[in-house]
C-alpha positions as CSV (number, residue, x, y, z in Angstrom):
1,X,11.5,2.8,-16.2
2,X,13.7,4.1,-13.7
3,X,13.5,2.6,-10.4
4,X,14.8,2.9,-7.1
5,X,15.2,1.2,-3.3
6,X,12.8,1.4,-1.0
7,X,13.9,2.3,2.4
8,X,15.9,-0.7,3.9
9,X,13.8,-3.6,2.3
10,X,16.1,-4.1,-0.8
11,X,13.0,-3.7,-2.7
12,X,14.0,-2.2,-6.2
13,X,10.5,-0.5,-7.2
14,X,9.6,1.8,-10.3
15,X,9.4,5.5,-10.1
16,X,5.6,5.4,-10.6
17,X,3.2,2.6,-9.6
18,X,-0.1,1.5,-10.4
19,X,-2.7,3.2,-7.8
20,X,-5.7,0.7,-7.6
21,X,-8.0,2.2,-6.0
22,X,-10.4,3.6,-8.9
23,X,-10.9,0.0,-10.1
24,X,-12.5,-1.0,-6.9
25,X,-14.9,1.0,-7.9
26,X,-14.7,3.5,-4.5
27,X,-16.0,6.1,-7.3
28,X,-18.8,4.6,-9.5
29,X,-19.3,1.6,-11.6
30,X,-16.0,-0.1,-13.5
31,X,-15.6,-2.4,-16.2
32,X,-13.3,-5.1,-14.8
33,X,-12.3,-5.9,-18.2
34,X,-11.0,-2.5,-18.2
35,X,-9.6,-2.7,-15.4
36,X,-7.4,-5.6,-16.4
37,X,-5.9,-4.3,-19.3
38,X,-5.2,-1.2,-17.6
39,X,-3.2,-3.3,-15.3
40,X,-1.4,-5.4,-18.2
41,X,-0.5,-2.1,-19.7
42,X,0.9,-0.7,-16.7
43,X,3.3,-3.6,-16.5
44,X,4.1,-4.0,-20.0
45,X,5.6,-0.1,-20.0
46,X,7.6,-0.8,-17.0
47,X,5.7,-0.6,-14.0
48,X,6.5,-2.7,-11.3
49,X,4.2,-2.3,-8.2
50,X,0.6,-1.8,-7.8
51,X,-0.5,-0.4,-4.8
52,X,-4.0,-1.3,-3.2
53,X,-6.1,-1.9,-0.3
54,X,-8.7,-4.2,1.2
55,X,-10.5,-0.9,1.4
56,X,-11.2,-0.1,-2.1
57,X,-14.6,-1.3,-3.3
58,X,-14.6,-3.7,-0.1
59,X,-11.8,-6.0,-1.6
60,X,-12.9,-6.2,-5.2
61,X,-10.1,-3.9,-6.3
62,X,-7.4,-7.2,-5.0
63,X,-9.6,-9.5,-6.6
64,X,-9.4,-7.7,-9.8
65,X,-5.8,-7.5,-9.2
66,X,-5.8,-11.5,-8.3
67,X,-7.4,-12.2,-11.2
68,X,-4.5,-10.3,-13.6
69,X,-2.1,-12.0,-11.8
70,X,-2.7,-15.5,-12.7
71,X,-2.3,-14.1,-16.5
72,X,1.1,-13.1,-16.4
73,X,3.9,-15.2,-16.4
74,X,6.0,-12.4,-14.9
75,X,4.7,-12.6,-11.6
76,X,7.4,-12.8,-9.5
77,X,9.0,-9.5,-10.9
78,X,5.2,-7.6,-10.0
79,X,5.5,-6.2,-6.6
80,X,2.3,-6.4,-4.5
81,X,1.6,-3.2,-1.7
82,X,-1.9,-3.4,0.1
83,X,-3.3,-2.2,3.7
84,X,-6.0,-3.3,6.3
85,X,-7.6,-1.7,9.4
86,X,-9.6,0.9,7.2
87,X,-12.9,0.1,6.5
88,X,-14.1,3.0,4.2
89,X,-18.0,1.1,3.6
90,X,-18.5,2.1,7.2
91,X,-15.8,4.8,7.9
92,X,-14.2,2.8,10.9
93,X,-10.7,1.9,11.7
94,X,-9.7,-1.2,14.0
95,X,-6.1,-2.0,13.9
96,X,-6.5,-4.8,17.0
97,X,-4.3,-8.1,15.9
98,X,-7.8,-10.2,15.4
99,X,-9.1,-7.7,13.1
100,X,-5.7,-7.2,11.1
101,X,-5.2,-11.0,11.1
102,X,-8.0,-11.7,9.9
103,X,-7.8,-8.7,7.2
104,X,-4.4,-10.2,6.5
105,X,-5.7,-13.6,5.2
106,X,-8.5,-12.0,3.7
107,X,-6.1,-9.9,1.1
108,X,-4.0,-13.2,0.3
109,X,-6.9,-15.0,-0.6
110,X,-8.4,-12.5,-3.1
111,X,-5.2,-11.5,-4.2
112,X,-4.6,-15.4,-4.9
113,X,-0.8,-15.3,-3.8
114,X,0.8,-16.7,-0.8
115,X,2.8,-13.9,0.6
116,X,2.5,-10.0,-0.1
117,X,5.6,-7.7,-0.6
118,X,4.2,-4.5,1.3
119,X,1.6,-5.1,4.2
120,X,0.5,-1.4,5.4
121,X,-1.7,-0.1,8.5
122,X,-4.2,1.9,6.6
123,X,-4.8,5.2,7.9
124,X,-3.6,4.3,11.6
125,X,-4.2,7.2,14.2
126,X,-1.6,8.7,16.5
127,X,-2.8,6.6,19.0
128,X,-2.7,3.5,17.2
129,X,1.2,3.6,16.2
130,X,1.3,5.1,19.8
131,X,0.4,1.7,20.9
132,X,2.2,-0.3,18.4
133,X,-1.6,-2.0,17.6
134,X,-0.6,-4.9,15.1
135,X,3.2,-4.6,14.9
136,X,3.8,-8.1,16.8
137,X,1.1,-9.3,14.7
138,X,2.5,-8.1,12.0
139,X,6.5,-9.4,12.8
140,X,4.9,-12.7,13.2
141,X,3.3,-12.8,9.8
142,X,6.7,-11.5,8.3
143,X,8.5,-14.3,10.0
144,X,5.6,-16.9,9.0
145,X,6.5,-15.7,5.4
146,X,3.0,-14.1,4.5
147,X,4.3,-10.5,4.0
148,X,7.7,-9.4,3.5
149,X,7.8,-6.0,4.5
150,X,4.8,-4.0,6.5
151,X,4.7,-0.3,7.0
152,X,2.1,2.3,6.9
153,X,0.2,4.4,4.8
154,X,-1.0,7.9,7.2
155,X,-2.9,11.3,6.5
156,X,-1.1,13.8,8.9
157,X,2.5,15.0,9.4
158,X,1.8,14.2,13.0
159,X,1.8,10.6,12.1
160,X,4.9,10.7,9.5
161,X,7.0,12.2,12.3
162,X,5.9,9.5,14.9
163,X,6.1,6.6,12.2
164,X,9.8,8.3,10.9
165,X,11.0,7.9,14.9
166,X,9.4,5.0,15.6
167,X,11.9,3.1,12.6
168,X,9.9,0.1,13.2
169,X,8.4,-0.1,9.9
170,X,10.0,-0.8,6.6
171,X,7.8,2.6,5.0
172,X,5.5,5.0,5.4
173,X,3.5,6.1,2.8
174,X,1.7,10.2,3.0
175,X,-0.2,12.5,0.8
176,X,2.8,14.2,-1.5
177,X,1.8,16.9,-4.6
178,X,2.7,19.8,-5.5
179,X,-0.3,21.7,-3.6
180,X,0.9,19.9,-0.9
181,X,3.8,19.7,0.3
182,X,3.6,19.5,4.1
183,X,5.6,16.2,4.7
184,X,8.3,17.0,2.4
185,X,10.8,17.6,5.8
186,X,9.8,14.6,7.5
187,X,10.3,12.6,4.2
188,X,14.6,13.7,4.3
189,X,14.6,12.2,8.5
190,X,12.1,9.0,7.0
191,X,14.7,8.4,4.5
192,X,17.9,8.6,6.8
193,X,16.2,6.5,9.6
194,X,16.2,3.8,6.6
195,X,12.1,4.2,6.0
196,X,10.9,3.7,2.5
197,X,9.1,6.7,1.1
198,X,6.1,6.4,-0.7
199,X,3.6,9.4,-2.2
200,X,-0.4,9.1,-2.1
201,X,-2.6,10.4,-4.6
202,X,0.6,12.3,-6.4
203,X,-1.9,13.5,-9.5
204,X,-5.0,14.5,-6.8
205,X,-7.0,11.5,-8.1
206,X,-6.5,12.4,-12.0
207,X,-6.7,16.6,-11.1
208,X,-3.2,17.6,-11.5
209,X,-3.0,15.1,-15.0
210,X,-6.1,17.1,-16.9
């Protein structure tokens, strides 16, 4: 599968990644054992990130994900991504550095690895990038060698354009399909500021595949 580098990071990832949130189970009841040999298939036909969040089915979806990884004997070539600071159970955000540390240790612990290649700010506001909530925290843990790269995963093209001047991140990660195409200018300026690019929801949660 083709792949490509992310931003700056030196990251080589696959054109198309495994989305994780459905096996959370943010939309109804999963079978785990399912789950996991959707993942092993993913990876088997080229895949080489999965993307996830403590968010989705209040951390199952990285202990599922945990789980698959102590089967494969290819792990160092599987690419982690997750995200903190959204808590979708209640519908509140907190991005404060106790809250996203703690989210932080949280996600290697169910994920069972030691560091994470992609830590995101998950859904961060205007305000919150505004303030830079997390990014020392965040520089610290890169430095400690729990994540490698963080960045952020936003809703509005408000917050690409702030996160595309800010260059602090390593990506930035929007809602891209072809009914919605919004970000697409901010993506070109991301890009040439050295920011990863990375598409949400690209099929509309399965709508766009059948």
């Amino acid at each position: 599968m083709e792949k490509r580098t992310l931003g700056s990071t030196g990251l080589q990832v696959t054109v198309i990644g495994f989305g994780a949130m459905t096996i959370g189970g943010v939309f109804g009841p999963v079978d785990d054992a399912e789950s996991n040999r959707a993942l092993h298939q993913a990876i088997d036909c080229g895949m080489n990130f999965i993307d996830t969040s403590d968010a989705y089915g209040t951390g199952h979806s990285e202990s599922v994900i945990g789980g698959f990884l102590k089967e494969r004997k290819d792990r160092g070539g599987i690419l982690i991504l997750t995200k903190g600071g959204n808590n979708m159970a209640t519908g509140k955000t907190e991005f404060t550095p106790g809250y996203i540390g703690k989210a932080l240790e949280g996600s290697l612990k169910r994920l069972g690895v030691e560091r994470i290649d992609l830590y995101q700010l998950h859904n961060p506001a205007v305000s919150n990038m505004q303030a830079e909530d997390s990014y020392a925290l965040l520089e610290k843990a890169k430095a400690d060698g729990k994540i490698r790269h963080w960045g952020v995963s936003l809703n509005t093209v408000e917050e690409c354009d702030l996160a595309a001047r800010q260059k602090r991140r390593a990506d930035m990660q929007m809602v891209n399909t072809d009914f919605n195409q919004e970000a697409a200018p901010t993506f070109a300026g991301a890009m040439m500021a050295g920011l990863g690019v990375i598409s949400r929801v690209p099929l509309k949660r399965g709508f766009l595949s059948g």
